[in-house]
C-alpha positions in Angstrom: 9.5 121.8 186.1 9.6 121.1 182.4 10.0 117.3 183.2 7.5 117.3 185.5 5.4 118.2 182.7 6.4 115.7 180.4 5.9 113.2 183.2 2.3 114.7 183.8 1.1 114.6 180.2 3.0 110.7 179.6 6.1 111.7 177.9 8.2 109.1 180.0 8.9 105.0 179.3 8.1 102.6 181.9 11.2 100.0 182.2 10.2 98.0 184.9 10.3 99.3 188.0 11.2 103.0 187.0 10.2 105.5 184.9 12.7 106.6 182.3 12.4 110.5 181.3 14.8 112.6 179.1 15.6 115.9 181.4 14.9 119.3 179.2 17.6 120.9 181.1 20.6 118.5 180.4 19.4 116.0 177.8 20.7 112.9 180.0 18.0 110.1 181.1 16.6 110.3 185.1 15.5 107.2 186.3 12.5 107.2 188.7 11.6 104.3 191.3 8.0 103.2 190.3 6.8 103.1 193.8 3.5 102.8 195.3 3.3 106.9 195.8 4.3 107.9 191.9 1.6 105.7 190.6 -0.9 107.2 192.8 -0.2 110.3 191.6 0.5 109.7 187.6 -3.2 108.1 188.5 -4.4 111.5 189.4 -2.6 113.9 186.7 -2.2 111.0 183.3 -5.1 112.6 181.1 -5.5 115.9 183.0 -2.6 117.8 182.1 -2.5 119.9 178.7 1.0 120.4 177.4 1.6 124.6 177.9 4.9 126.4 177.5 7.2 125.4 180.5 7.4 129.3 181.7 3.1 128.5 182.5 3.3 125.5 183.4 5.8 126.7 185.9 4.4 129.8 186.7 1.0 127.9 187.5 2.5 125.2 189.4 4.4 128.1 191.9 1.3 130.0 192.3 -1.1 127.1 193.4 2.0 125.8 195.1 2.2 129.4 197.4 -1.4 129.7 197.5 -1.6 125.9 199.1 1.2 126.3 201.4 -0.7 130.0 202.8 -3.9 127.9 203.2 -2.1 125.4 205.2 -0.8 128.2 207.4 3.0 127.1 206.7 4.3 130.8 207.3 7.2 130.1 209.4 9.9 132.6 208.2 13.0 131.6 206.1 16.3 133.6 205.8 18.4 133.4 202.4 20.2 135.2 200.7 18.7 136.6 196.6 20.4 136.1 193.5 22.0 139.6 194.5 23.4 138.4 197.7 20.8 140.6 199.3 19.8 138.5 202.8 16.0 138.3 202.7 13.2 137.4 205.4 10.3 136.4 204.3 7.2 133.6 205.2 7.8 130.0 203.5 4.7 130.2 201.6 5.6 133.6 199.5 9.0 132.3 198.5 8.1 128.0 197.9 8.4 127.0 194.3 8.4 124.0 192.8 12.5 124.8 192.8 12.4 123.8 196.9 10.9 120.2 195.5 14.2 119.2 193.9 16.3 120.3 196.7 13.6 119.0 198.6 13.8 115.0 196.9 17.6 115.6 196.4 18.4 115.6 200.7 15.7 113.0 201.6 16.9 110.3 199.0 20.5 110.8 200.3 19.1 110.6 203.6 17.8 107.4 202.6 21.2 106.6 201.8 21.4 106.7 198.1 24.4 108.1 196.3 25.1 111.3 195.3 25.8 109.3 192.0 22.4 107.5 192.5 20.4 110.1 193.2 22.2 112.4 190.4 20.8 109.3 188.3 17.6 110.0 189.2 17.5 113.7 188.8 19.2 113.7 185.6 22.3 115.0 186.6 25.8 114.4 187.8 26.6 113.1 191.5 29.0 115.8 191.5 26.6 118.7 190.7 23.6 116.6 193.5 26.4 117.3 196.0 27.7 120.7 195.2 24.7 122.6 194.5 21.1 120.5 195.7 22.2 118.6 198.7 21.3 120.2 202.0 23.0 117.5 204.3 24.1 118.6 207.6 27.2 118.0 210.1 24.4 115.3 211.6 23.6 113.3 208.6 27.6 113.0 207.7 28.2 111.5 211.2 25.0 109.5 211.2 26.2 108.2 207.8 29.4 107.6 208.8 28.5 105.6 211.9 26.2 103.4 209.8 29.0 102.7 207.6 31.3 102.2 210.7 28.8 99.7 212.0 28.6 98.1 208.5 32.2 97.4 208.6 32.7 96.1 212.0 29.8 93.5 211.6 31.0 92.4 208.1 34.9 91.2 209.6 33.1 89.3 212.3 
């Protein structure tokens, strides 16, 4: 969330086609595609956003990010498990946070068929850590992927 800030309030460099944004968390660069969709929305927040202390900016950005997702009537009922290993049931929109984004962005760029090492690029982290802890690829997507690549192979020795 803290770079989302710093991204909101223009505290990123603009290398051609990505931005370029030291992460708060690890220190290391992410690299952002500068596609069609970010500069609609840096359109819509460069200006508007006052730098506050991460723990508000977070704790607004979860709140109108629950309120939202109760509006929209996404109350489908998730099952995980707590910090505590406690197994919780609960609706979508009174556990969503701006947390689920990352995981979120993590699984559809690998779906797209980035890296682990590309997309940990993009996050600011290690491809390593994208796979181990934010990745929510399942036994369909490894085969799928793997059949691509089969497919790859087969047309490239003809």
């Amino acid at each position: 969330v803290s770079d989302l800030q710093n991204i909101a309030v223009g505290g990123y460099e603009r290398k051609g086609d990505f931005l370029v944004i030291k992460t708060v968390k690890r220190g290391k660069n992410a690299f952002i595609p500068y596609t069609e969709k970010v500069e609609y929305y840096l359109s819509k927040v460069e200006g508007k956003v006052k730098k506050q202390s991460d723990v508000n900016f977070r704790n607004t950005l979860n709140i109108k990010t629950k309120e939202i997702f109760r509006l929209a009537g996404i109350d489908r009922e998730i099952t995980f498990k707590d910090a505590h290993q406690n197994t919780i049931t609960a609706p979508l929109h009174s556990k969503i946070s701006s947390h689920f984004a990352r995981h979120t962005f993590i699984t559809r760029r690998l779906r797209e068929g980035y890296t682990f090492d590309e997309v940990g690029k993009m996050v600011g982290d290690t491809g390593k850590i994208v796979e181990l802890t934010y990745s929510h690829l399942t036994a369909d997507d490894h085969i799928n992927k793997l059949k691509e690549k089969a497919l790859s192979l087969r047309s490239r020795d003809f």
